[in-house]
C-alpha positions in Angstrom: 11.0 -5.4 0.7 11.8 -7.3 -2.5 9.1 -9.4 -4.1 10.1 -13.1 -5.1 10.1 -14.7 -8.3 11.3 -17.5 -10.1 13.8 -17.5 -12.8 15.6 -20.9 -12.4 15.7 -21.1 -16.5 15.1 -19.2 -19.5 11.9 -19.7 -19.5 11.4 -20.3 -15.7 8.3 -17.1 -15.2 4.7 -17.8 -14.2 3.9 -15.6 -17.3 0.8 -13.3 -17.2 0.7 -12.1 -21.1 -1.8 -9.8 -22.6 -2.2 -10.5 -26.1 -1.0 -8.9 -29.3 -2.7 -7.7 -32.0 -2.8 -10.9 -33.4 -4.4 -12.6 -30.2 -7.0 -9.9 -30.0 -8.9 -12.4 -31.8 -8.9 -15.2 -28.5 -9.0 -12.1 -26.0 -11.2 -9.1 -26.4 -14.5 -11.3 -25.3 -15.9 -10.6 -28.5 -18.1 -12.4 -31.2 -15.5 -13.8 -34.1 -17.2 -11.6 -36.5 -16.3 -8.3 -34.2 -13.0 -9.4 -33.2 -11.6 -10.1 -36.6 -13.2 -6.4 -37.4 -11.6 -5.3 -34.6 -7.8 -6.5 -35.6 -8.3 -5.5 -38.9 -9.2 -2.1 -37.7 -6.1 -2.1 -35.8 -3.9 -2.7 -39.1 -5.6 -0.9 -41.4 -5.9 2.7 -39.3 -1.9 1.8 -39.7 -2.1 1.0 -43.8 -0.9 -2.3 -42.8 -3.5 -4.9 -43.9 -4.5 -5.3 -47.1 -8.7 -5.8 -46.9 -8.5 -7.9 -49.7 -6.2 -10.8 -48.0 -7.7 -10.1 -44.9 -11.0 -11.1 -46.9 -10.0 -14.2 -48.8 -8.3 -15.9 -46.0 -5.4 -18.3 -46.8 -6.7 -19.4 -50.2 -3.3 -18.1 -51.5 -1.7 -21.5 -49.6 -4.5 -23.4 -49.1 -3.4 -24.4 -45.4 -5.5 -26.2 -43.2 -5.9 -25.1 -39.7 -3.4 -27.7 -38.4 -1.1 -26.4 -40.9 -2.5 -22.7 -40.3 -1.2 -23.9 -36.3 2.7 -24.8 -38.0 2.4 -21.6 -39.3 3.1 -19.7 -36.0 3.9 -22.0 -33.8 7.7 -22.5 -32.9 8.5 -23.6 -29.4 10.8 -22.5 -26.5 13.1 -25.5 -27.0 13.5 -24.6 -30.6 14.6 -20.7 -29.7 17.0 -22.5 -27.5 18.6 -24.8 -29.2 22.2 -24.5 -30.9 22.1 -24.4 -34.3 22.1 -27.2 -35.8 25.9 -28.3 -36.6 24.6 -30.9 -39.6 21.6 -28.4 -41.0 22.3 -28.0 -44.9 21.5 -24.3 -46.6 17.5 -23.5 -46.3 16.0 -22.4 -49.7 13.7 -20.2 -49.2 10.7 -18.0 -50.9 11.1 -14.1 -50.6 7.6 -12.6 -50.3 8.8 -8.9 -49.5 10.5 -6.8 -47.8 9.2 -4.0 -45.0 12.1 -1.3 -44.6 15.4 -3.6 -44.3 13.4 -6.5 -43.2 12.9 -9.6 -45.8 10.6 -11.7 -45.1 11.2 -15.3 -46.5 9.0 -18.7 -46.0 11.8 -21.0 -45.6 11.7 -24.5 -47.2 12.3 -26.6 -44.3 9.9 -29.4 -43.3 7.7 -29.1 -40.4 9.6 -31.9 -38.6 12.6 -30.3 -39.1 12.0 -26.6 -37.0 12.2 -28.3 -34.0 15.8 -28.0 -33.7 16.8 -25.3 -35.8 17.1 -22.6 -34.6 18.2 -19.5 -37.7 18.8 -16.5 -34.8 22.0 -15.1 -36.2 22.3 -16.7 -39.7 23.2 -15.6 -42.5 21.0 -15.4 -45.6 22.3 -15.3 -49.4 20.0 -13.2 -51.1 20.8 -13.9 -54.5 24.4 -13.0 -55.9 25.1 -9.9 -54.1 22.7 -9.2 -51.2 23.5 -10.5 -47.7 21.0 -10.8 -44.7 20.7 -12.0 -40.7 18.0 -13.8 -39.6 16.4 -11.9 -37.1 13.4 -13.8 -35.9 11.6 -16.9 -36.9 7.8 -17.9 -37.0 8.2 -21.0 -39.2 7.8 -21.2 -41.7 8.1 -17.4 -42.1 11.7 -16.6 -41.3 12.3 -12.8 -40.9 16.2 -11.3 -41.9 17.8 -7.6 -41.6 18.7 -6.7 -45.1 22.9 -5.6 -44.8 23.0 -3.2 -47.2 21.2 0.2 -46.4 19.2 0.2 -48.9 15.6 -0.5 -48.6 13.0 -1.8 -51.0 15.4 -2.3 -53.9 15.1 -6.3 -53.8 14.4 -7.9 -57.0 15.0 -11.9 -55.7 12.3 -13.8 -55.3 14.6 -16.4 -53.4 17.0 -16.6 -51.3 18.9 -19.4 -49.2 19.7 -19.7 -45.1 23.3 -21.1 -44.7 24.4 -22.8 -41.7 27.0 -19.8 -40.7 26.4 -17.2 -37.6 26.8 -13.5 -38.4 29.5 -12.2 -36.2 31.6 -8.8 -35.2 34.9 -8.0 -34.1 35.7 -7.4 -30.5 38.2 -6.1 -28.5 40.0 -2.9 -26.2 39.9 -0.9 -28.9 36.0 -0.4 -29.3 36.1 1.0 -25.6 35.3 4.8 -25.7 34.1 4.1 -29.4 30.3 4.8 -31.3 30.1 1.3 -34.0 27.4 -0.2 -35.7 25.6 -3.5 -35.4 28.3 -4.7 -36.8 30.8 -3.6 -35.0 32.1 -1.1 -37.7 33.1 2.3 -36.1 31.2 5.5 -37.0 33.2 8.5 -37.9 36.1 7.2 -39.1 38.9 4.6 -37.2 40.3 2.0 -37.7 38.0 -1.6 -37.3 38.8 -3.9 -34.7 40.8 -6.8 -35.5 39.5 -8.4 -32.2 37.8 -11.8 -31.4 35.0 -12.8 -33.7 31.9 -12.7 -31.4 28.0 -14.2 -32.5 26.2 -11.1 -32.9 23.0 -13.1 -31.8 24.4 -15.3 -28.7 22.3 -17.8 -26.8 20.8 -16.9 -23.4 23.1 -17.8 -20.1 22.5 -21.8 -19.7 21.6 -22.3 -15.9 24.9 -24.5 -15.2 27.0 -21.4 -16.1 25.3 -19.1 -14.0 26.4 -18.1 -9.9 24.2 -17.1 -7.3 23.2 -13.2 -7.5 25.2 -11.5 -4.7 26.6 -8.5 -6.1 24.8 -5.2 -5.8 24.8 -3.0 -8.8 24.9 0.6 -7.2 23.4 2.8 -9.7 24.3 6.3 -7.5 20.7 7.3 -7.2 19.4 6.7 -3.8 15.9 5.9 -4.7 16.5 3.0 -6.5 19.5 1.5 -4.3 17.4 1.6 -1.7 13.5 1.1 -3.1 14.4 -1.0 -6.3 18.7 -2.4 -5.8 19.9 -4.5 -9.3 22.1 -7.1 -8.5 24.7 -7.4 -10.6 23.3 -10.3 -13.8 20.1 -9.2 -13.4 17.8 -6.7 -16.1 15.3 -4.1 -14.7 12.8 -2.2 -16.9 12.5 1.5 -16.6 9.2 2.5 -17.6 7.9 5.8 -18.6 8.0 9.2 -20.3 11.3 10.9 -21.5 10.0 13.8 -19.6 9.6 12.1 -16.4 13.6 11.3 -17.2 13.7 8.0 -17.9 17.0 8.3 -20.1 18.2 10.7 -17.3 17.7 7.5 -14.7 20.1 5.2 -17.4 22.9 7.7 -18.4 23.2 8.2 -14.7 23.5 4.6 -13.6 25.7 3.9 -16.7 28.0 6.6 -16.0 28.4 5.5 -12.3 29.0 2.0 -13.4 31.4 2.7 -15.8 33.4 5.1 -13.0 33.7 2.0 -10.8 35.0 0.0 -14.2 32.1 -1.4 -15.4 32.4 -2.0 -18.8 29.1 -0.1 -19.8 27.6 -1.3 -23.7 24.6 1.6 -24.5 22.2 0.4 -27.2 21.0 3.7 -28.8 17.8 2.8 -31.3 16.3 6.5 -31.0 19.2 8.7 -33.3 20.5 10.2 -30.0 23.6 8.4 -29.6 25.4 12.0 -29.6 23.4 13.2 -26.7 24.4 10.3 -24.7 28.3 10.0 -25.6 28.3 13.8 -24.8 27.0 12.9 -21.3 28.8 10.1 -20.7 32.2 11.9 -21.6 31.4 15.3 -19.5 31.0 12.4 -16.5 34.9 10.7 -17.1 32.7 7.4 -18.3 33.1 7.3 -21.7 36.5 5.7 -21.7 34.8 2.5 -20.1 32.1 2.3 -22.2 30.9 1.5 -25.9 27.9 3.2 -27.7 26.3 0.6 -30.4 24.0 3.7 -32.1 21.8 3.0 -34.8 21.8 5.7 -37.8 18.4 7.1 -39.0 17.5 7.0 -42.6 15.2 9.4 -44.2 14.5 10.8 -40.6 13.7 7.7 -38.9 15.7 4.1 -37.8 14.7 1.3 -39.2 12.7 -1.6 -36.3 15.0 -4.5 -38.1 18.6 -2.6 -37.0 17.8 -1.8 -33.8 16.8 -5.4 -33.2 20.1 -6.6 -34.4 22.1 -3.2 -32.5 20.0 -4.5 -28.8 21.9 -8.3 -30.1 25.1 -7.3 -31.0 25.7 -5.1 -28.2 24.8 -7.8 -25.4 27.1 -9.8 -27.2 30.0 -7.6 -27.2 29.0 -7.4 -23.1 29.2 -10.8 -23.2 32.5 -10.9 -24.4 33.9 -9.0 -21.5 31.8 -10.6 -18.8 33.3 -13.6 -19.9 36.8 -12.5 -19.5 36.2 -11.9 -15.6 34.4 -8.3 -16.4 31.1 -7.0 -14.8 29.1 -5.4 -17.9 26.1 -3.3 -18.3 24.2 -3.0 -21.2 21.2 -0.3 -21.8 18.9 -0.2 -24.4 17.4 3.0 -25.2 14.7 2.0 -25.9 12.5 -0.9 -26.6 9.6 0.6 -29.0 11.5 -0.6 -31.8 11.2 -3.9 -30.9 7.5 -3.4 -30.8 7.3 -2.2 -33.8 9.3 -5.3 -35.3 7.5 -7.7 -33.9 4.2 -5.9 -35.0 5.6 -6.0 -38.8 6.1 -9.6 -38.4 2.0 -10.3 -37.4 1.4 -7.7 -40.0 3.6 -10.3 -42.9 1.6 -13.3 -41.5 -1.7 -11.6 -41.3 -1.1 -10.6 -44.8 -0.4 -14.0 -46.1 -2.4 -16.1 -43.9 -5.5 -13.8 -43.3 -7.6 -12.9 -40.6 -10.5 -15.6 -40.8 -8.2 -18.7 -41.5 -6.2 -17.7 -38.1 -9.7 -16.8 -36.4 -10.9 -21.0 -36.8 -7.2 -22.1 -35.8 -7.4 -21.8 -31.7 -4.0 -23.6 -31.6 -2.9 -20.8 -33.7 -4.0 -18.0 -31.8 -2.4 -20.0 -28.6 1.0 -20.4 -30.4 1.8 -16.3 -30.8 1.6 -16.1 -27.5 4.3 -18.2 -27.0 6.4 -16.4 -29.8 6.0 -13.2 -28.3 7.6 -14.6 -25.0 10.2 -16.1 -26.7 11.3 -13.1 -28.9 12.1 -11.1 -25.6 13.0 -13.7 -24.0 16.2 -13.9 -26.6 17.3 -10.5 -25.3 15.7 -10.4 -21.6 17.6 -13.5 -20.6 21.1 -12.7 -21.8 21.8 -12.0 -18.2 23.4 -13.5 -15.4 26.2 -13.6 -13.0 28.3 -16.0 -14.2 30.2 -18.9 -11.9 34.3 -19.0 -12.2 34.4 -22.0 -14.5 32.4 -19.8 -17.1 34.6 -16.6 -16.4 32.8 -15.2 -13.2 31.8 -11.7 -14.4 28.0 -10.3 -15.3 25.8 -8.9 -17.4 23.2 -6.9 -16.1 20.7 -4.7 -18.3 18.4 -1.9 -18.1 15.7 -1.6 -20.7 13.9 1.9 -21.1 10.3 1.5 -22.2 7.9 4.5 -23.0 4.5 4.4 -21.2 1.7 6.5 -22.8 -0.1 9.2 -21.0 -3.7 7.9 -19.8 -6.2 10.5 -21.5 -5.9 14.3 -22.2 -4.6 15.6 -19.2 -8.2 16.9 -17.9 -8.8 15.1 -14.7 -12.1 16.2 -14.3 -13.5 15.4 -17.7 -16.4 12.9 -17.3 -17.9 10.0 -19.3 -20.9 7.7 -19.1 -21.5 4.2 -20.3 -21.8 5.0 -23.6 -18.8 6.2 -24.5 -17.1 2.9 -24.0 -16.4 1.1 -27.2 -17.7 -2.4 -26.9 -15.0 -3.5 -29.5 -12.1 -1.7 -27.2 -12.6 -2.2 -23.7 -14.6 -5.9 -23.7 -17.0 -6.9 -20.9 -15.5 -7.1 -17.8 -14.2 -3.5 -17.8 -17.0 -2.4 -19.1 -19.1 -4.5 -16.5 -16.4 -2.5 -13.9 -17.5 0.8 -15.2 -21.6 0.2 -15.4 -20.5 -0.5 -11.5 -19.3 2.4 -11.1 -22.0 4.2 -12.5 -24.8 2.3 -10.8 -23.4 3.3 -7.5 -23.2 7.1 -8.5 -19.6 7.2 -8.6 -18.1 9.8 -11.3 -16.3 8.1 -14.4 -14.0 10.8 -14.8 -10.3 10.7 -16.1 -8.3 10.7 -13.1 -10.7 7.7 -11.4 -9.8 5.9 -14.8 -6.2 6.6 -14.5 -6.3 4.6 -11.3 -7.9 1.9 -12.6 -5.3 2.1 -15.6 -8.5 2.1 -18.1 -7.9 4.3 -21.1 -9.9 6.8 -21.3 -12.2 7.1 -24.7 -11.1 9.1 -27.3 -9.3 8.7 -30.7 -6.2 7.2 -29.3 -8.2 4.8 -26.7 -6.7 2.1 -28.8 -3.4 2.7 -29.2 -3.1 3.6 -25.4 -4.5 0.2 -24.5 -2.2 -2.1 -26.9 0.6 0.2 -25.4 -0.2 -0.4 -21.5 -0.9 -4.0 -22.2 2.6 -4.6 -24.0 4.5 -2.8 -21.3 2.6 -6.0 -19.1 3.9 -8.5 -21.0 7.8 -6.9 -20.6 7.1 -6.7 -16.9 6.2 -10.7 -16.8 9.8 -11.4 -18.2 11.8 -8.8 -16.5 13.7 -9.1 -13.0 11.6 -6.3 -11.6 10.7 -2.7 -13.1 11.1 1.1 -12.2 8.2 2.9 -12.8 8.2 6.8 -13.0 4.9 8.6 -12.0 3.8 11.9 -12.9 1.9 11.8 -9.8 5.5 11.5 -8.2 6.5 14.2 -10.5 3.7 16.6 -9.4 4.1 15.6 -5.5 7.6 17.5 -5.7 9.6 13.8 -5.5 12.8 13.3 -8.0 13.5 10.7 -9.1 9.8 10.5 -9.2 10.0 6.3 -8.6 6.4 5.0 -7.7 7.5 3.2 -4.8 4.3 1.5 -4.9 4.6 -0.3 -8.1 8.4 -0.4 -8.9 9.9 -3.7 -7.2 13.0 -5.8 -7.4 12.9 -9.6 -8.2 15.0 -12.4 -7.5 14.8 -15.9 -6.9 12.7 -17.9 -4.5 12.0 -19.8 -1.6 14.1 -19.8 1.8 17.2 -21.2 1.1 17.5 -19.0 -1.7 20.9 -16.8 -1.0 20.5 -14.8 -3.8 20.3 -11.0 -3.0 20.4 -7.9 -5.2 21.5 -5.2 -2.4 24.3 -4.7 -0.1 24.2 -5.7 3.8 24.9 -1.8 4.8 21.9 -1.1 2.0 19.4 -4.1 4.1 20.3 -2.6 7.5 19.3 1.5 6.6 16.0 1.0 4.3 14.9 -2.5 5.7 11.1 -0.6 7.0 11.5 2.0 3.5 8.8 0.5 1.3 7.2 -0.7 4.6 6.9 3.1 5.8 6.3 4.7 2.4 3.1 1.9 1.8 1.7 2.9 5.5 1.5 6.5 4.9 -0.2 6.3 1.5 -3.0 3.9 3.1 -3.7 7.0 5.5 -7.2 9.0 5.7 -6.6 12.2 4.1 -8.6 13.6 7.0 -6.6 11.5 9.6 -4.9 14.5 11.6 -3.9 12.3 14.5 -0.4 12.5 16.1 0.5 9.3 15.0 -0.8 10.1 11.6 0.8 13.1 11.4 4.0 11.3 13.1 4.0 8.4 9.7 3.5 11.7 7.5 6.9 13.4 8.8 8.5 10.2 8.8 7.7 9.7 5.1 8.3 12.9 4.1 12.3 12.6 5.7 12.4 9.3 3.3 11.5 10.9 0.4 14.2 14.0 1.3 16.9 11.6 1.9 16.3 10.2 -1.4 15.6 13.6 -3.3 18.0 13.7 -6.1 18.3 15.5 -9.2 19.3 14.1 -12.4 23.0 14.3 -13.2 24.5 13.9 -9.6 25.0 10.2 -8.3 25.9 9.7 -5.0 28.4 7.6 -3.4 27.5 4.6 -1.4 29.1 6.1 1.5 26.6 9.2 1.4 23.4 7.1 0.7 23.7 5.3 3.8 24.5 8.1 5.9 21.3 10.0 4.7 18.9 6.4 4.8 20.2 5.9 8.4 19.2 9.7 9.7 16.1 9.2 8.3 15.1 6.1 9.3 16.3 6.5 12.5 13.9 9.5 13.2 16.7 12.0 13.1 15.0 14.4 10.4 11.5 13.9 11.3 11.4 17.2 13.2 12.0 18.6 9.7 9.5 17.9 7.9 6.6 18.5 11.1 4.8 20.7 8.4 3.4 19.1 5.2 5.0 20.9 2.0 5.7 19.7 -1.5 9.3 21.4 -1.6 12.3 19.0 -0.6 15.3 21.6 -2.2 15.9 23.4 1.4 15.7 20.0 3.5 17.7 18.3 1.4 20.4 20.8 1.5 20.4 20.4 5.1 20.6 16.7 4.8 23.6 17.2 2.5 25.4 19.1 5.1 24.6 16.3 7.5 26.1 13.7 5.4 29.1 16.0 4.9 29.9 16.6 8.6 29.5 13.0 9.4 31.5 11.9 6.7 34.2 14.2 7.5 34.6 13.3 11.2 34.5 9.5 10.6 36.6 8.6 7.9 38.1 5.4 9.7 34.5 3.8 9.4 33.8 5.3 6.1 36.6 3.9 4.6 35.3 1.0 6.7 31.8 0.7 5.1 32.5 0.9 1.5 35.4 -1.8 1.7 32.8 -4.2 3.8 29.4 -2.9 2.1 28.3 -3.5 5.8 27.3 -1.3 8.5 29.3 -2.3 11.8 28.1 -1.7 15.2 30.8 0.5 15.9 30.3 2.7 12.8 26.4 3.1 12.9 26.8 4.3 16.5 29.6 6.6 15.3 27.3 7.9 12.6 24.7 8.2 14.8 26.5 10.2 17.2 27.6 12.5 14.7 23.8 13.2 13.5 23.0 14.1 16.9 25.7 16.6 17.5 25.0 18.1 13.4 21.0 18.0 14.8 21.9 19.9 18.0 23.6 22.4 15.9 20.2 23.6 14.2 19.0 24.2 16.7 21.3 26.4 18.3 20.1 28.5 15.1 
């Protein structure tokens, strides 16, 4: 089952965004007075906000609130726009720097931001400092420093020229760790390739073909529960120890063994950890590795914004030459954190209780925020033959924060829920609760997705709502579940909250999975949702029938981490399950699926071996013929038969 969506256009989404720091002021159903409190709170537990600006509001510019509104408003058709080809150099005011990010207020009128767009420039920053414009929230323009050093800028202006930052690009870089700009790490020599902008603009709809290539990944669970089609982005959310990076290096390497050209954004420091995988799997040689460096034990937010750019550009490159691509970007926490140092320089400037009287202000960010993913999120596509016919797909690892300590049965009453925090409706939801006697304990919040209280209530909430707002743009998500995790099931995929998106209406042909992949797990999520809507005390024979049934599904997926499977063995083991050919396996309920599973790979094994004809067959066609599924089928029986001869 695949849920429909729209995304005819860049900006094509029925958005559903949860607001940002900055639009906690509109959002937490609070007084004015306790909602600029409450966002100043949020800065200052972080050292961010200095009290004093916060307290004198925007005498510093002396803005109106229509101005205050100019301040952070830039539209969608602005971040889409070209740059302008008859724009003349931008003076502009540095007020500081954060890391390597400068943040300038740019000199350009307010009629003027309508159709430039600074993504990608470059920024003279007096006589020997060089920037790129990262972001812009007019008239606050926000560059990556070059040079590596940070906090050593003694300009107080600094000018945006009408040039694009670009890198180098060619064969060479394959099998290769470079920079954000393209430089290699470790010594070699530089590229002498095609210049590329290291900030490109997303796929323009008249470029793009109809999705209709299936990107296998090798991992059953998500062929079959969540496919990618080739051009499109998924989001895997959740913990590193619920394997998350696991998930990506295994898709990566799979894709780059079938000659994908695989372009792995590393913004965590661990880019060593993932060539070393990538080469012990033969995938290195088809893939590049854009790692950003630490400095003093951490990377700077600014980099791996520009590293996440460039490296979709240099996909871009080869999807334009005919080439499918696959970019990963490990992960996407740094861009939080940028975007949270950009409300931080306009908090600072503006103040809290100018922006709190400026509705139209509050409005705008959200906007921003959509727009600042957006620039990466929508780089994908499958292109048509006129615009070179290959795609970009993308998977984009997000963390997702534990909900409470870990104590399931620790309890709370009304009281301990923050009216500043959780706002009235949820905590109208919990007096509910607590009126009809049921117990507010950690695990019933966990369901609900309610932090529980404690010191980091906050940051938990701000977390789980921003991992919302990256769902609303994405082409569907993975979610990993420690409830998965603790059932026994790997990849522990919540089948009930990780789905696959594409296009809409009925005579849309865009698909993201194979035929063969249609015909075997067709009833999967069907199956899987039944069985988790059953009675725990149901004990019926049709109960206990679904429970079997669901149990085979989740052995035929069972896979560790490091070992993706070929197309050829997913289908056989979908097809025995959903056919009722293991459900006399799993009879008894039991959280171990090692032993089954390693009769199911001697299944696919011996039926494998004795049709190679129709083998050869399926993974030429992607489809499952008559004439092999009753082959197959046949070949189940007689390996079936043979257990129980045993």
């Amino acid at each position: 089952m695949i849920l429909l969506a729209s995304r005819s256009h860049a900006f094509g989404f029925s958005f559903h965004m949860h607001p940002s720091p900055l639009l906690m002021l509109r959002n937490l159903e609070l007084s004015r007075t306790q909602a600029i409190r409450s966002v100043r709170g949020y800065w200052s537990d972080r050292g961010c906000v200095s009290n004093r600006r916060a307290a004198t509001g925007a005498t510093r510019f002396m803005h109106s609130n229509d101005d205050i509104a100019k301040i952070v408003k830039m539209s969608a058709t602005s971040l889409q726009s070209h740059k302008s080809s008859d724009m003349s150099a931008v003076s502009s005011q540095v007020l500081g720097e954060v890391g390597r990010m400068v943040v300038l207020r740019c000199g350009l009128t307010a009629e003027g931001v309508s159709s430039a767009n600074f993504q990608g420039m470059k920024v003279k920053l007096g006589e020997k400092e060089e920037g790129i414009v990262l972001w812009q929230r007019f008239p606050f323009v926000f560059a990556l420093k070059v040079s590596q050093t940070a906090g050593e800028l003694e300009e107080t202006s600094a000018t945006v020229i009408n040039q694009n930052s670009t890198l180098k690009v060619d064969e060479t870089l394959l099998g290769k760790t470079i920079d954000f700009q393209g430089r290699i790490l470790g010594g070699g020599e530089a590229s002498n390739g095609d210049d590329v902008l290291m900030f490109g603009a997303s796929t323009a709809q008249a470029d793009m073909a109809t999705i209709s290539k299936p990107m296998h990944t090798g991992i059953t669970a998500v062929d079959s529960l969540v496919p990618i089609g080739k051009g499109q982005n998924m989001l895997v959310v959740g913990g590193l120890d619920l394997g998350r990076r696991e998930l990506a290096i295994d898709a990566a390497s799979k894709q780059a063994q079938e000659g994908t050209i695989v372009v792995y954004v590393v913004t965590n420091g661990k880019e060593k950890e993932v060539s070393d995988a990538l080469k012990q799997k033969g995938a290195l040689k088809n893939s590049i590795i854009v790692a950003v460096e630490p400095s003093q034990g951490a990377v700077d937010p600014s980099v791996c914004v520009a590293a996440a750019a460039a490296g979709t550009s240099i996909a871009d490159y080869w999807r334009r030459k005919g080439k499918d691509t696959l970019v990963v970007v490990d992960d996407l926490e740094e861009h939080k954190k940028f975007w949270d140092q950009t409300e931080r320089s306009i908090l600072q400037e503006v103040g809290l209780e100018t922006l709190a009287n400026s509705s139209s202000a509050i409005a705008a960010a959200n906007s921003e925020m959509r727009a600042f993913y957006s620039s990466l999120f929508q780089r994908v596509g499958y292109l048509n033959n006129q615009a070179g016919g290959g795609s970009l797909s993308m998977l984009l690892l997000v963390d997702r924060p534990r909900i409470g300590s870990g104590d399931k049965g620790k309890k709370f009453t009304m009281s301990d829920f923050d009216p500043s925090l959780y706002g009235s409706k949820v905590r109208a939801r919990i007096q509910l609760m607590e009126d009809k006697g049921i117990a507010i304990t950690e695990e019933v919040l966990g369901k609900l997705g309610i932090p529980s209280p404690g010191a980091s209530a906050q940051e938990v909430q701000f977390k789980l709502k921003h991992i919302e707002e990256l769902i609303s743009l994405s082409d569907g998500q993975i979610i990993l579940s420690e409830k998965m995790l603790e059932q026994g099931i790997r990849p522990p995929i919540d089948p009930a909250s990780s789905v696959a998106r594409v296009g809409i209406g009925a005579d849309n042909l865009a698909v993201p999975n194979s035929m063969a992949m249609r015909q075997v797990a067709s009833r999967l999520r069907f199956e899987l949702s039944q069985i988790a809507d059953l009675p725990r005390d149901d004990r019926s024979p049709q109960a206990e029938k679904q429970r079997a049934r669901a149990r085979a599904w989740h052995a035929a997926m069972h896979q560790s981490w490091g070992s993706p499977r070929q197309f050829s063995e997913i289908i056989v083991s979908l097809l025995a399950a959903g056919e009722g050919k293991l459900d006399r396996l799993f009879e008894h309920e039991s959280k171990e699926f090692q032993k089954p599973r390693a009769i199911v790979d001697k299944l696919v094994e011996h039926v494998l071996s004795k049709n190679t004809e129709e083998v050869d067959d399926l993974c030429t066609s992607m489809e499952l013929k008559p004439r092999a599924r009753t082959a197959f089928l046949k070949s189940i029986d007689e390996f079936m038969a043979s257990l129980g001869e045993h």
